[in-house]
N, C-alpha and C positions, 0 to 999 in steps of 0.2 A: 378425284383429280385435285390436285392440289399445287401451288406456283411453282415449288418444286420438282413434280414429275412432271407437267409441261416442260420445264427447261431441262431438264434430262432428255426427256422424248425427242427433244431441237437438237441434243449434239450428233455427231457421228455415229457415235456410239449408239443413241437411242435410235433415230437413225434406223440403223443395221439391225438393231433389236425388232422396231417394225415391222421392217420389209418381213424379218424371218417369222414372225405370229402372225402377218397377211398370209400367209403360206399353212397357216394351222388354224387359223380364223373356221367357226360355225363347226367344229370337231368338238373330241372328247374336251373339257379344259381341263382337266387331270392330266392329261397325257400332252396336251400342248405346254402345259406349263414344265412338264418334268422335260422335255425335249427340247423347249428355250433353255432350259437352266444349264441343261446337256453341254450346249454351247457355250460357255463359261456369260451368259449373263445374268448378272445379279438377281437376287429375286425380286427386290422391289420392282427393278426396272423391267423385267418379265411380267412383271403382276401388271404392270400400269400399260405396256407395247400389247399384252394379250387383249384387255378389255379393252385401248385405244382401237385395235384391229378390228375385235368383234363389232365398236360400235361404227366404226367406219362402213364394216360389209351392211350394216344394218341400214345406215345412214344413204347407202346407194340410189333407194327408192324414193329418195327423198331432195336428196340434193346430183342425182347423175355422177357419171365418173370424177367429179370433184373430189366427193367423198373419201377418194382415194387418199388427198393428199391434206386433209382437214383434220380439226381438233375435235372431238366433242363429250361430253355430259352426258350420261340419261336423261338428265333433265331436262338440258338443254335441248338434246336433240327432239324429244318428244315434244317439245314446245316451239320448236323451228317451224318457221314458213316454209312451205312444201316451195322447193326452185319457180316451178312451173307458175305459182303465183304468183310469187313475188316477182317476178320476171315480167307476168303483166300487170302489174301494178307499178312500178319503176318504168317501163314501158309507156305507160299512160301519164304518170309524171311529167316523161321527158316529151310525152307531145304535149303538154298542159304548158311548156317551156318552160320547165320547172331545171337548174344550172348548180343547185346547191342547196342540201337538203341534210337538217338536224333530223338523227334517227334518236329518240327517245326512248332508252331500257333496249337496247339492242340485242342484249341475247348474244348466242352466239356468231349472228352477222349475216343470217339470212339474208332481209331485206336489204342492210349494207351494203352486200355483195351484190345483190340483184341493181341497185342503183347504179352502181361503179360501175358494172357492163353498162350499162343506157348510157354511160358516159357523163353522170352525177356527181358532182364532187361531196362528197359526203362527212357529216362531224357527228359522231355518236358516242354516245353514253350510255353507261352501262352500272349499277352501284355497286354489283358484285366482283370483287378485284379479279378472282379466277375466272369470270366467264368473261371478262374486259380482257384479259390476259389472253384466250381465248379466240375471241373474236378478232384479237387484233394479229393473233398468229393467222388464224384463217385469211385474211385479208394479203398475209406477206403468202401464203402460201399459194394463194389461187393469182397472184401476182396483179392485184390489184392496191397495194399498200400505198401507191402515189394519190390514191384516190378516195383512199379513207381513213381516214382519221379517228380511234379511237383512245375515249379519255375516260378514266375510271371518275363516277363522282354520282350527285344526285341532278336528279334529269329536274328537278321542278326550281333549280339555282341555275341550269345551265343555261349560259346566251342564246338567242335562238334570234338578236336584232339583226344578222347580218346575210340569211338565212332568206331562200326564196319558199321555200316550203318545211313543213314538218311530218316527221312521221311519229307517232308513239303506239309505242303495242303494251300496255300495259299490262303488271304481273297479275296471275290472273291463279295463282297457287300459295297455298300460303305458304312462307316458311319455315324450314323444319320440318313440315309435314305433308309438304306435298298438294295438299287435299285442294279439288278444284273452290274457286272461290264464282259461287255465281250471282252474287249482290254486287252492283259496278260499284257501288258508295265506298266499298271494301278493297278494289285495283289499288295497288300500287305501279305510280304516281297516284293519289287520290283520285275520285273520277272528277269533281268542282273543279282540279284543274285540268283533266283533260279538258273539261269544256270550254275554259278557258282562253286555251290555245289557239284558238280559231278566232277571238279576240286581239293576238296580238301577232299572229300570224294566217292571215286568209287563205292559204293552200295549206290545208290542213289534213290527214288523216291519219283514223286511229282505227288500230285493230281489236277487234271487238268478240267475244263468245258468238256464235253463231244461235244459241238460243237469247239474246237479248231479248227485252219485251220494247215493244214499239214503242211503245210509250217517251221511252228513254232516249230515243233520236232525236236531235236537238233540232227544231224548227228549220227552215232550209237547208240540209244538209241532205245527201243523198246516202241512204241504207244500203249495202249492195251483199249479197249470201254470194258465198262462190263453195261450187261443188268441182271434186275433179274423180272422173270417171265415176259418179252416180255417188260419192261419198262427200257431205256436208264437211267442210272443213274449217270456214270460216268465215267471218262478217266482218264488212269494215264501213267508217263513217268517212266517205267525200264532204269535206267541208269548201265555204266560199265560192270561187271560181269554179272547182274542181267539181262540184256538183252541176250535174246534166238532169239527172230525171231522181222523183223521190223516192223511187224503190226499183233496184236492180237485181236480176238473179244472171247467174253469169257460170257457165258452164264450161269446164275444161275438158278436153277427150282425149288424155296421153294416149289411149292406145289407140287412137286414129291417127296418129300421128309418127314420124318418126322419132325413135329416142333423142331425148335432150344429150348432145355432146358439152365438150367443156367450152368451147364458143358460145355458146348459147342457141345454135342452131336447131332447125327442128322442135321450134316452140308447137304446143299444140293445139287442135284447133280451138275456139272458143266461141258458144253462141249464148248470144243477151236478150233478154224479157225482161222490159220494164214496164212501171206504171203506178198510178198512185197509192196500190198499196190497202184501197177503202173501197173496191169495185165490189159488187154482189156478180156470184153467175147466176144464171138462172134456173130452177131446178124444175125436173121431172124424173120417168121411171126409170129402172136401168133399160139400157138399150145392147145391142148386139155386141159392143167393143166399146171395153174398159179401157183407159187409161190412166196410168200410175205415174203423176207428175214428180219430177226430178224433185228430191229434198229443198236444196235451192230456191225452187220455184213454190212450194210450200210455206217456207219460211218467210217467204219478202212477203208473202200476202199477195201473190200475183196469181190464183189459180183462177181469178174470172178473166184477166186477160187472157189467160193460154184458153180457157173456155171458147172465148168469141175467137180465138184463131184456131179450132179446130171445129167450130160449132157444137163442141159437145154442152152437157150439161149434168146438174149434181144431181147423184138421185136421193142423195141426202144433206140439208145444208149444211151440218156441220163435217163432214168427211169428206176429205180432199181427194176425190175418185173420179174424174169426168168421162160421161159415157156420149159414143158417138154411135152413128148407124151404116157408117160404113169405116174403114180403116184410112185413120190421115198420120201420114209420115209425120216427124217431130225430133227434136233433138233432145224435145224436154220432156218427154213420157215415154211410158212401155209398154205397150199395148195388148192386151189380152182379146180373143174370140170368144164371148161368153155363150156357153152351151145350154146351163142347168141355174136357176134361180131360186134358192129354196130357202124359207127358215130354218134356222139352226137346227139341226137333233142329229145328234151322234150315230142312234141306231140308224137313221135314218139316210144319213151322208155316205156312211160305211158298207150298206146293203148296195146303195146306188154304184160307187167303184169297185166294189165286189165284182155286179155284174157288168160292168164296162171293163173288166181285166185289169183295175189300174192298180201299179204296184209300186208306182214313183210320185210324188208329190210336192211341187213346191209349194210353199201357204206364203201367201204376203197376208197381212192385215193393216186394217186400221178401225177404228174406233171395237176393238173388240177386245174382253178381257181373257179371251185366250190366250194360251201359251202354246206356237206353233211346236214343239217338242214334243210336248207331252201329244196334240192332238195326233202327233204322228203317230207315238208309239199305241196311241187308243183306238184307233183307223185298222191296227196290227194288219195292212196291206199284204197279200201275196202277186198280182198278178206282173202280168208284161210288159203294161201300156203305163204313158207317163200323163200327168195333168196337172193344170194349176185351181192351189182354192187361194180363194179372197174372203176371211173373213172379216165384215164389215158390221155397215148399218145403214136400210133402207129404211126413207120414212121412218126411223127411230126403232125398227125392231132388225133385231139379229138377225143376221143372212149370210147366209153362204153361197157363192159363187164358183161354177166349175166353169172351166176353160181352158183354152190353148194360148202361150204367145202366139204373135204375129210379129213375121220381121218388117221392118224400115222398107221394106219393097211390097207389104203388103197379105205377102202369103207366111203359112201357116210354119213356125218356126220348128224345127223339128226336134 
C-alpha cells in the first residue's frame, strides 16, 4: 500500500472496485483477479481493492464489522490492538476522567478509535506517512474524524503539554524486516523515553510485549497481561494515577459474550486477578484436579494468588500447575480430573492407553522437553475413548499425567 493506492481506493471508482473484490475475497486470487479486471478495472487498482478486501475479511476478527469499511497493512493489521481491548482500556481512561489523550506511534488507529468511542478527544502520531495516511482514513471512515486527529511526524518532538493523558505502543519490529524486537532499549520511540513520559505526563500508558521481564516495570506503575479467549495478547504499563494494584491479569471472553457490533455494543465479559506479583504458593503432591491457569495469570506472576483463591497448590515450584482436591469453578483455569500419575516412559504411557481403549489425546505441557506432535505420533494410538496427558514436572522429575477435563459446573467434560 502505498499514498497513491489509498487515494485511488477513496474515489468512486476504487470505491466500486472494493465492494466487487468484497464479493471474491478468501477465493481463488487468480481468478478473482482476472474477474475484477473482467470488469474493466485497471489492474493496479484490482491488485490493490483485492488485497484491501482479503485484509479487511481477515481484519473481522479483530476489529468487528468495522473492518468492513477500514484501511489496512499486513503489517499493520497484524500489529493492531485486538477492538475488544482497546475498547477496555479507553474504557478505563474515560472512567480514570481522562477528556483528551496523545496516542503515540498510532498505527493504524486501533486505540485511536477505541478512544473516540469513550468519547476521547484524541491527537495522534504516527512517523510513517502511509500508515498516518491510513489511520486517519480509518478515523473518517468509522465516522469518528471529529474526534481524532492525526499528524504524521516523530512522537518523541510531539507536544503532549495540553494533553490529559498519554498512550504510546511502541514499535516493537524492526524495519524492513519485520523481525520481532524483544529488548525494549531497542522500541521505537526509545524505551528511556517511554519512561520518560510519565514524568511529564502522570496518566500515562504504554503498550508493552507481553513477555517483558519484570524487572523492566518502572517502580509504581501497575503491569497488567490481558488475554482474550485463553490467548496472551498483550501487556501494558498503568502509569501515575492510573495505577490501582502492581500486577494485573485481566481476562476477556468474546465468546461469552455477544458479538462486538459497530456501536461498541456487546463488550465482552472480563475478569481481574491482581496482586503483588512476589507471592509464593505453597507446594505439595499432585492432588485429584489439575489446574491450568490462564496464560495471563502466568505471566503477571499471580499464580499464588489464584492458589489461595482456590486452595490449591504446586506440586512443583517452578511449574505453574495448581492442584486442588475437589473441583473449584474459575475463570482463570482449566481444570483437569487426574486419573493416572506416572514417571515418564513411553513404553510405558502407550501400554497403559492401549489398555484404556484411548485413541484421542490432548497433551498440554509444561516444564517438559517434549514435543506434543511427535509424542502423538509415538503413542501410534488406535482405540475409541478420548483423554488428556500433562506432561510436566513433579518434584523436579518427569511425569506424566492422565486425565479428563472438568467443566465450570463441575462434572466431567465430555
Amino acid at each position: 500500500m502505498d499514498l497513491d493506492q489509498l487515494a485511488a481506493l477513496r474515489t468512486p471508482a476504487g470505491g466500486t472496485a472494493l465492494a466487487t473484490a468484497t464479493g471474491l475475497a478468501g477465493g481463488d486470487p487468480l481468478a478473482a483477479a482476472a474477474a475484477l479486471r473482467a470488469t474493466g478495472v485497471p489492474a493496479d487498482l484490482a491488485a490493490a481493492a483485492l488485497t484491501q478486501a482479503e485484509l479487511r475479511r481477515r481484519a473481522v476478527a479483530k476489529f468487528g464489522p468495522e473492518a468492513g469499511g477500514m484501511f489496512f497493512t499486513r503489517t499493520g493489521l497484524e500489529q493492531a490492538t485486538r477492538r475488544v481491548v482497546a475498547d477496555r482500556r479507553a474504557d478505563r481512561l474515560r472512567a480514570a476522567g481522562v477528556t483528551t489523550l496523545a496516542d503515540l506511534g498510532c498505527g493504524l488507529g486501533a486505540d485511536a478509535l477505541a478512544a473516540a468511542r469513550a468519547g476521547i478527544r484524541v491527537y495522534a502520531v504516527e512517523a510513517d506517512p502511509v500508515t498516518a495516511a491510513l489511520a486517519a482514513a480509518n478515523a473518517a471512515a468509522t465516522g469518528l474524524a471529529d474526534l481524532v486527529t492525526v499528524a504524521c511526524g516523530d512522537a518523541t518532538t510531539f507536544d503532549v503539554t495540553g494533553v490529559d493523558a498519554v498512550f504510546c505502543d511502541p514499535a516493537r519490529r524492526r524495519a524492513g524486516t519485520g523481525r520481532r524486537i524483544f529488548d525494549p532499549t531497542a522500541y521505537s520511540p526509545p524505551w528511556d523515553f517511554v519512561l520518560g513520559l510519565a514524568e511529564r505526563v502522570p496518566r500515562t500508558v504504554v503498550k508493552v510485549a507481553p513477555g517483558i521481564d519484570h524487572a523492566l516495570v518502572p517502580a509504581g506503575a501497575e503491569a497488567e497481561w490481558v488475554s482474550v479467549d485463553g490467548d496472551l495478547v498483550e501487556a501494558a504499563l498503568w502509569c501515575g494515577p492510573l495505577a490501582e494494584v502492581p500486577r494485573r491479569a485481566t481476562l476477556l471472553r468474546c465468546k461469552e459474550g455477544p458479538p462486538l457490533n459497530a456501536s461498541g455494543r456487546g463488550r465482552a465479559p472480563s475478569y481481574h486477578l491482581s496482586g503483588s506479583g512476589t507471592a509464593e504458593a505453597a507446594v505439595a503432591g499432585v492432588r485429584r484436579y489439575l489446574h491450568d491457569p490462564d496464560p495471563a495469570v502466568v505471566r503477571a506472576h499471580l499464580v499464588a494468588e489464584l492458589a489461595a483463591d482456590l486452595d490449591g497448590t504446586l506440586a512443583d515450584p517452578t511449574i505453574a500447575y495448581l492442584y486442588t482436591d475437589v473441583p473449584v469453578r474459575s475463570p482463570f483455569t482449566r481444570c483437569i480430573e487426574v486419573t493416572d500419575v506416572l514417571p515418564f516412559s513411553l513404553k510405558r504411557l502407550r501400554a497403559l492407553l492401549r489398555d484404556r481403549d484411548v485413541g484421542r489425546v490432548e497433551i498440554l505441557k509444561r516444564g517438559s522437553a517434549l514435543e506434543p506432535e511427535q509424542l502423538r505420533r509415538d503413542l501410534r494410538l488406535r482405540g475409541g475413548t478420548a483423554a488428556s496427558l500433562v506432561l510436566t514436572r513433579v518434584a523436579g522429575t518427569p511425569t506424566v499425567l492422565i486425565g479428563h477435563p472438568v467443566g465450570q459446573d463441575g462434572a466431567v467434560a465430555p
